[in-house]
C-alpha positions in Angstrom: 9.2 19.9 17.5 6.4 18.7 15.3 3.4 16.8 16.8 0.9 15.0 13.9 -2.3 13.4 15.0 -4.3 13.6 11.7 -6.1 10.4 11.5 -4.0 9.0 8.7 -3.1 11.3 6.7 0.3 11.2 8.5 2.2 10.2 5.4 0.8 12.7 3.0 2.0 15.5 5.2 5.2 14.3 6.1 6.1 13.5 2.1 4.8 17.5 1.2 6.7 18.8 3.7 9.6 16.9 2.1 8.9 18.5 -1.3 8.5 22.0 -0.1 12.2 21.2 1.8 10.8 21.6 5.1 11.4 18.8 6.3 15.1 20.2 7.7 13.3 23.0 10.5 12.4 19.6 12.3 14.4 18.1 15.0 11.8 16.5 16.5 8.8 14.6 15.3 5.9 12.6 17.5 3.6 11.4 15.6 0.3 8.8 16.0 0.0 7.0 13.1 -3.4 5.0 12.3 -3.4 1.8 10.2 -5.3 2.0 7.3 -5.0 -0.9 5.3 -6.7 0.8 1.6 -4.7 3.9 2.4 -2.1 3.5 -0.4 -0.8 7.4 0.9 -0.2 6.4 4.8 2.2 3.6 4.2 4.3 2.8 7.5 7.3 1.7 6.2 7.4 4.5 3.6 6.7 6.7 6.7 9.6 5.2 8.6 11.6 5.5 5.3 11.3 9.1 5.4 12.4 9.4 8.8 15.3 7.8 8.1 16.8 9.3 4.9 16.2 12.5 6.1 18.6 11.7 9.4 16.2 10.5 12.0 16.1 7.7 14.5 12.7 6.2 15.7 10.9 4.5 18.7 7.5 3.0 18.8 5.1 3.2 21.3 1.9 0.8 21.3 -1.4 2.5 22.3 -3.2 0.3 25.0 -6.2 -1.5 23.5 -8.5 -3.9 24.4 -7.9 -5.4 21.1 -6.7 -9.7 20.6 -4.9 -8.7 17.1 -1.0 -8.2 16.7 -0.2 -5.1 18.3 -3.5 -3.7 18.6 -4.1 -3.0 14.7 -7.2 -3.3 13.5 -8.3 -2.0 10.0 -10.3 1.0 11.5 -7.2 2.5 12.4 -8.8 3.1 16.1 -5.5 2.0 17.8 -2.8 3.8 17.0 1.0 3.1 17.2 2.8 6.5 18.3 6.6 7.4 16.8 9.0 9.5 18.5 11.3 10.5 15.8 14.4 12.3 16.6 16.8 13.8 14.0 20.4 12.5 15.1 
């Protein structure tokens, strides 16, 4: 089980684990990840990507927030979406 709450560098990690093929000792994966809109190396969909070419499923859970914008993104990254990724 792996449990990332970095502040958005959630993508960098998941990508070097990749390269250093350790990406296969996980089963499990919950992660927070924060929207940062200039962060060309926290890319959601190339997060999501990951997850699945390397045999994972994923669920999303929306932080509360007290924030009016679509599912509580704003560009400070302060309301995070959380991914349950399991390996199937």
């Amino acid at each position: 089980m792996l449990k990332i709450d970095i502040e958005g560098s959630e993508g960098v990690v998941l990508k070097e684990l990749t390269e250093a093929n350790k990406f296969s000792y996980i089963k499990e994966c919950v992660l927070e990840f924060h929207y940062y809109p200039k962060s060309v190396n926290n890319n959601l969909a190339d997060i999501l990507s990951l997850f699945r070419t390397q045999g994972f499923e994923t669920q999303f859970y929306l932080e509360e927030s007290d924030s009016n914008t679509p599912f509580g993104l704003i560009h400070n990254g302060l309301y995070p979406i959380s991914i349950h990724a399991v390996r199937i």
